[in-house]
C-alpha positions in Angstrom: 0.0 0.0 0.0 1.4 3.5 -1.0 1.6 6.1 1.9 3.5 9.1 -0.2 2.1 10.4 -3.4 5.0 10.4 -6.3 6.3 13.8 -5.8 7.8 15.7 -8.6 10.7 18.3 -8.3 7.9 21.1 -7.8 6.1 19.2 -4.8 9.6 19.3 -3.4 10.7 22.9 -4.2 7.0 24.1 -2.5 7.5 21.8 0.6 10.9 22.9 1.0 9.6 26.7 0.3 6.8 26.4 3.2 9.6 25.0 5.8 12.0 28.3 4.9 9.1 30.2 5.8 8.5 28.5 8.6 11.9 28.7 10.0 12.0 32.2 9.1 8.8 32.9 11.2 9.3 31.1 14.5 12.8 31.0 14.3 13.4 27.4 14.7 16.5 25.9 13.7 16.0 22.4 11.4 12.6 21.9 10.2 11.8 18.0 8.6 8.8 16.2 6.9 9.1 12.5 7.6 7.0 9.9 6.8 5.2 8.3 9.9 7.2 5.3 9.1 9.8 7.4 10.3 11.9 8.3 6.6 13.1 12.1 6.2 11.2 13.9 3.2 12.8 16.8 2.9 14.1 19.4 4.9 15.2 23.0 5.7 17.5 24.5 8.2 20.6 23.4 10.4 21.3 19.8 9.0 25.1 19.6 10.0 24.7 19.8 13.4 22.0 16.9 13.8 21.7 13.2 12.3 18.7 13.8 10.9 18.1 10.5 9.5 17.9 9.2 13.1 15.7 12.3 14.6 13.1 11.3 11.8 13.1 7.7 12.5 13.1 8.5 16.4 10.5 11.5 16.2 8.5 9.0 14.5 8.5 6.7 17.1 7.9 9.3 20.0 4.6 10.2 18.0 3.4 6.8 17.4 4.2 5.8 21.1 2.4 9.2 22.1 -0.5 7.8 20.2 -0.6 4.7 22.0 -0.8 6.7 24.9 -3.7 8.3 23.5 -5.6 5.4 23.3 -4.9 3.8 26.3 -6.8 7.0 28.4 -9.2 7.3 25.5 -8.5 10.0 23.9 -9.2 9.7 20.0 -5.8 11.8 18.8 -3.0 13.4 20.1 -2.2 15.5 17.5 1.6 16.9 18.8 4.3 16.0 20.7 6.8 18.1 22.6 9.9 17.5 23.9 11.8 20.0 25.5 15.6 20.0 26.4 18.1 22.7 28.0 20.0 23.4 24.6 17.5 22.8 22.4 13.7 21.3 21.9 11.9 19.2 19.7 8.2 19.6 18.3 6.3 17.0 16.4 2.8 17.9 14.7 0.7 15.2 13.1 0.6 16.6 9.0 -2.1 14.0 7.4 -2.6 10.4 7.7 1.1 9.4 6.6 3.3 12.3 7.3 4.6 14.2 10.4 6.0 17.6 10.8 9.4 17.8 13.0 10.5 21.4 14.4 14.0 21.3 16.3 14.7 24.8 18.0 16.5 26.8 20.8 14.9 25.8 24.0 14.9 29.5 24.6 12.3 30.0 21.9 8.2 29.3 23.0 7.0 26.7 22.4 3.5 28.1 21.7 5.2 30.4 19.0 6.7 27.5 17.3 3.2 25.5 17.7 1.2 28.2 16.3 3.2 28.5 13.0 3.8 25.1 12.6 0.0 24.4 12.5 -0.3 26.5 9.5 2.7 25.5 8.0 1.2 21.9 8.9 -1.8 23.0 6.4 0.4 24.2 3.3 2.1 20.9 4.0 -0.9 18.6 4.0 -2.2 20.7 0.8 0.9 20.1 -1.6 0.5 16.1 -0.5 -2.8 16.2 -1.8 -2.2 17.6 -4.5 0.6 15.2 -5.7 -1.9 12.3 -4.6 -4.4 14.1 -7.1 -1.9 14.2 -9.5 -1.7 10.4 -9.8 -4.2 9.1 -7.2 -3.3 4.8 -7.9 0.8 5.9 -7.9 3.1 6.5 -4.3 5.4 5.2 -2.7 5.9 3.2 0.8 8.7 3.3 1.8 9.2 0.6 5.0 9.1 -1.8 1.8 12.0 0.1 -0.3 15.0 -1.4 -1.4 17.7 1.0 -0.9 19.9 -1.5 -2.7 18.4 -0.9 -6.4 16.1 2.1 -6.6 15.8 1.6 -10.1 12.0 1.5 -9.8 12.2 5.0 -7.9 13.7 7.2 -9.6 13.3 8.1 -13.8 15.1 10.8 -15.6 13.1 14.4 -15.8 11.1 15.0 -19.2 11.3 17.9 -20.6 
């Protein structure tokens, strides 16, 4: 079963568009899109300083356990998750049903700032998805099945 729509260069050039802005506006420092299944997307920001490969897959995690939680005092949906540290902090938002917003930024910077732009960044984010899935509604991609051995069935050369 696909969970990503095939995106195209200009899927990625918007997502990657809506996380400058957002970085711009709550000043956070690395802003991702992963795949609940825990794969980086794209991303914007400070990427030397953090393995984000691993914050992805373990940002994932922290949501879907958060979700557990969730259920177990049931509650329907948490929709966020927040994890707050001395140097820095961590903000997850729930995007659609296959993708997950991740905000890292100084822990001096509210939280209810970055929250409050992320959820409309969250909405610009959810929109471009939807319209790749439009694009080619019985086409995606999951990737927890992917061979990162031969992507040969992944990736084509551009038309012009």
């Amino acid at each position: 079963m696909a969970t990503l729509p095939q995106l195209i260069e200009e899927d990625v050039h918007r997502l990657d568009f809506v996380l400058q802005e957002l970085l711009t506006s709550c000043e956070a420092t690395t802003a991702l899109i992963i795949d609940k299944g825990g794969f980086l997307i794209t991303h914007r920001g400070e990427s030397e300083q953090f393995d984000l490969t691993t914050i992805a897959a373990l940002a994932s995690g922290a949501y879907l356990a958060n979700q557990t939680i969730a259920n177990l005092i049931h509650e329907e949906n948490f929709d966020s998750v927040y994890q707050q540290g001395e140097k820095f902090s961590m903000f997850v938002l729930n995007v659609d049903q296959y993708c997950l917003l991740v905000l890292v930024f100084r822990a001096a910077i509210s939280v209810g700032a970055v929250k409050y732009f992320a959820m409309g960044t969250g909405l610009k984010i959810a929109h471009q998805l939807e319209k790749a899935r439009q694009r080619s509604p019985h086409e995606g991609l999951d990737l927890s099945v992917l061979n990162v051995a031969d992507t040969s069935t992944l990736f084509r050369k551009r038309t012009a």
